[in-house]
Every structure is written in structure tokens, then in C-alpha cells.
C-alpha positions, 0 to 999 in steps of 0.5 A: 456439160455435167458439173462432174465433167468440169475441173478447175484451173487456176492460173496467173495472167498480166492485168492487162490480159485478165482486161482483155478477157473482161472486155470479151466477157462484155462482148458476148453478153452483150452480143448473146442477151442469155443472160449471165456469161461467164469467164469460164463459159468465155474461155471454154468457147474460145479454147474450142473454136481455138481447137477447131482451127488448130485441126483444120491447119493440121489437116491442110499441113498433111495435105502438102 
């Protein structure tokens, strides 16, 4: 992705979520040994996986 393509999105969380978010970012890294994993390269993954699922109950939903 193009640098053009990003914006930035600033928002409040709890603590104990931003917590949560840190303990995932360790996780990658430690599962991914790429190098430097970011909040943000976490967050994208995670809001596109999200995406997938949310379309793939959609689809079944139209099913019934």
C-alpha cells in the first residue's frame, strides 16, 4: 500500500484495551520474525480479516 493510500485515525481507547492491542502486537512479532510489526500493520489485519468474516455471514444470512 502506497503511503498516499493511508490516513490516520486518532482515537480513545480504555487502557486495559490499548493493553490488549500490545499484547497482539508481541504476538505477531513473535509469530511473524519480519521484523518491526506495527499498531497499525496489526489493526489493518485485524479490520480485514474482521471484513472477510462480516461478508461471509452476510452471504450465508441472504441464504436463509
Amino acid at each position: 500500500m502506497e503511503q498516499n493510500d493511508r490516513i490516520q485515525l486518532n482515537v480513545r481507547i480504555s487502557k486495559d484495551t490499548a493493553a490488549k492491542l500490545d499484547e497482539i502486537v508481541e504476538y505477531y512479532q513473535q509469530g511473524l520474525k519480519l521484523g518491526r510489526i506495527y499498531k497499525g500493520d496489526v489493526l489493518t489485519d485485524i479490520i480485514e480479516k474482521s471484513y472477510e468474516v462480516m461478508n461471509k455471514q452476510k452471504k450465508m444470512q441472504k441464504r436463509f
